[in-house]
C-alpha positions as CSV (number, residue, x, y, z in Angstrom):
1,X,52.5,12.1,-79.8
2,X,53.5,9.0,-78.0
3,X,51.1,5.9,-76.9
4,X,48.1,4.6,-78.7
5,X,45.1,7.0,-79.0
6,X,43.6,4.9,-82.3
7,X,43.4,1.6,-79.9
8,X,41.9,3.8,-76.9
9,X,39.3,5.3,-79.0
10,X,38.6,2.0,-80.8
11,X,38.8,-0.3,-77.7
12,X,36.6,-3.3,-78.0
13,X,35.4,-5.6,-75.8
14,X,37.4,-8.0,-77.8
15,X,40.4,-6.7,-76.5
16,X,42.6,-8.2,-73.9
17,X,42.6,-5.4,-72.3
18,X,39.0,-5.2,-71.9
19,X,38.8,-8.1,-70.2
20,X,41.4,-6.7,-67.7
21,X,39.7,-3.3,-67.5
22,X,36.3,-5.6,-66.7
23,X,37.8,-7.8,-64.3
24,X,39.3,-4.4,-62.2
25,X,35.8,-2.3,-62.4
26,X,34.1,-5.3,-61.0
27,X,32.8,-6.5,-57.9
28,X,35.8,-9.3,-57.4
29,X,38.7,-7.6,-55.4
30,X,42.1,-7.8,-57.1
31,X,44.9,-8.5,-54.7
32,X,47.6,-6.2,-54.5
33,X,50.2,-8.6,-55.6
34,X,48.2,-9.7,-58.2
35,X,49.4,-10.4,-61.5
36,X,46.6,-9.1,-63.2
37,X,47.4,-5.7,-61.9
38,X,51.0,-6.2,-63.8
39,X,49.0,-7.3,-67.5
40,X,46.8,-4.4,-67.1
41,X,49.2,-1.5,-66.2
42,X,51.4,-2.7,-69.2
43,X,48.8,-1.3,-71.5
44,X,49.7,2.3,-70.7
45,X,50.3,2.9,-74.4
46,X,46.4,2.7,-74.8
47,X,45.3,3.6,-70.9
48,X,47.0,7.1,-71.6
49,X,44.4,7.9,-73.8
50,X,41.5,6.3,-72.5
51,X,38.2,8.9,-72.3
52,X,35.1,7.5,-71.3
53,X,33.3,10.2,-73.5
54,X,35.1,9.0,-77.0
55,X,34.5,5.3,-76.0
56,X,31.1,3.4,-75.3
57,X,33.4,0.8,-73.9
58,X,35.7,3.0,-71.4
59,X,32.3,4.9,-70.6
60,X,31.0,1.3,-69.1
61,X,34.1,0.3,-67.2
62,X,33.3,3.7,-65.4
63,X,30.1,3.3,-65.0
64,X,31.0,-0.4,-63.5
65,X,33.8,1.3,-61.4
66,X,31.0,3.5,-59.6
67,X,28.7,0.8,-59.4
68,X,31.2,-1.6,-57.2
69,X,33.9,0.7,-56.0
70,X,31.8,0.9,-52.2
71,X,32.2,-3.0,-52.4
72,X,35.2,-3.4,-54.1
73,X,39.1,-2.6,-53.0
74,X,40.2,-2.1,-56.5
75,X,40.3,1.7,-56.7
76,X,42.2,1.4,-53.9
77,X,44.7,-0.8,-54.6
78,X,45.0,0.9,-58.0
79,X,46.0,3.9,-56.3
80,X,48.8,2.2,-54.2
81,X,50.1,0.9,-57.3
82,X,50.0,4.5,-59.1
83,X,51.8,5.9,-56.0
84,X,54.1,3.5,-56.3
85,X,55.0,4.0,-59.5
86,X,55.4,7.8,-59.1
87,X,57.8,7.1,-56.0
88,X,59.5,4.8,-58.4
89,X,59.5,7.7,-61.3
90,X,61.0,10.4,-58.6
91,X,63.7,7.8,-57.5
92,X,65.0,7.0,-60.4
93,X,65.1,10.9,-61.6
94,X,67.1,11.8,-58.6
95,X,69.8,8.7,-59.2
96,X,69.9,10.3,-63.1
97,X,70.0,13.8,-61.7
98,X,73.0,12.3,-59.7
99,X,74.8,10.5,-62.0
100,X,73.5,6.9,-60.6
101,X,71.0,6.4,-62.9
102,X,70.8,4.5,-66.1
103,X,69.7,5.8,-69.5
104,X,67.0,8.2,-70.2
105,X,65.1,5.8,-72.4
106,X,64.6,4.2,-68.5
107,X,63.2,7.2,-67.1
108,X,60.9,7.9,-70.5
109,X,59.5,4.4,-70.2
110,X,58.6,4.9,-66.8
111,X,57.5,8.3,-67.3
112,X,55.0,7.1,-69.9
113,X,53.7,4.0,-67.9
114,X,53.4,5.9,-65.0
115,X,50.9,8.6,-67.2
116,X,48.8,5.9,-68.4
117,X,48.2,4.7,-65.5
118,X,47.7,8.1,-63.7
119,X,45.2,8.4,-66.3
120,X,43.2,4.9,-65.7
121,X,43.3,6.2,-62.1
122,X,42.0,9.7,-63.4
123,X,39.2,8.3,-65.4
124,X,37.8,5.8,-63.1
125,X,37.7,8.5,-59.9
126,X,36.0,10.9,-62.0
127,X,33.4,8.2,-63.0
128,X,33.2,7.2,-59.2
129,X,33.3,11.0,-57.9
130,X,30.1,11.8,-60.4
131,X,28.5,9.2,-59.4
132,X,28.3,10.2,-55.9
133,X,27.3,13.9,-56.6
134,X,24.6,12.3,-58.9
135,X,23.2,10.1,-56.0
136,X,20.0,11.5,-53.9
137,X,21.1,12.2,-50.8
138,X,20.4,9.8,-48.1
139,X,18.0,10.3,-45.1
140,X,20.4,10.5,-42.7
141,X,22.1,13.5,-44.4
142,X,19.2,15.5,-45.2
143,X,17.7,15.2,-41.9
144,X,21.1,16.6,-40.3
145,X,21.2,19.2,-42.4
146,X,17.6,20.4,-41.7
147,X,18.7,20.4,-37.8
């Protein structure tokens, strides 16, 4: 098993990437280009095996995720930067399906980046997706629905 499911399930706020993880689930939007976005994704040893139920920690960043992400861009711009990184994946497979391509060491190291990150994404939609089915339904809705 690749990546680093010891430092996921150990994560402390301690961490650098804890901080980074903080700073995303937050309030304060992260620009697109932002470099923070670069330190963050380059954890994907750890992010692939981050589970919000095995870590008091992960569970909070979701929990701050849902809290902000009406207010906030981030899970937003996370997701550009996930579907980037896929359309970067598929790009390069097809120039190493056609001979153009480099190494396969490449393609693993983007293959694995690209599933931590798919899994940050992962976590922090579920936490945002629960959140909303756990919400009382506004006054607007119900009275629609009793029409």
């Amino acid at each position: 098993m690749w990546g680093n499911a010891r430092g996921a399930a150990e994560l402390s706020p301690e961490h650098p990437l804890a901080t980074l993880l903080f700073k995303t689930t937050g309030p304060a939007p992260v620009p697109l280009n932002s470099q923070q976005w670069t330190s963050l994704l380059l954890h994907y040893p750890i992010l692939v095996h981050l589970d919000p139920q095995s870590n008091v920690l992960v569970k909070t960043v979701c929990n701050a995720m849902a809290r902000h992400a009406v207010a906030s861009s981030n899970l937003a711009v996370l997701s550009i930067h996930v579907a980037r990184m896929v359309r970067d994946l598929l790009s390069s497979a097809s120039d190493g399906a056609n001979g153009d391509g480099g190494g396969g060491e490449e393609l693993v190291g983007k293959v694995r980046a690209t599933c931590g990150c798919l899994n940050l994404l992962r976590v922090l939609c579920h936490a945002v997706i629960e959140a909303v089915c756990r919400a009382p339904k506004n006054v607007t809705q119900g009275e629609e629905e009793g029409k």
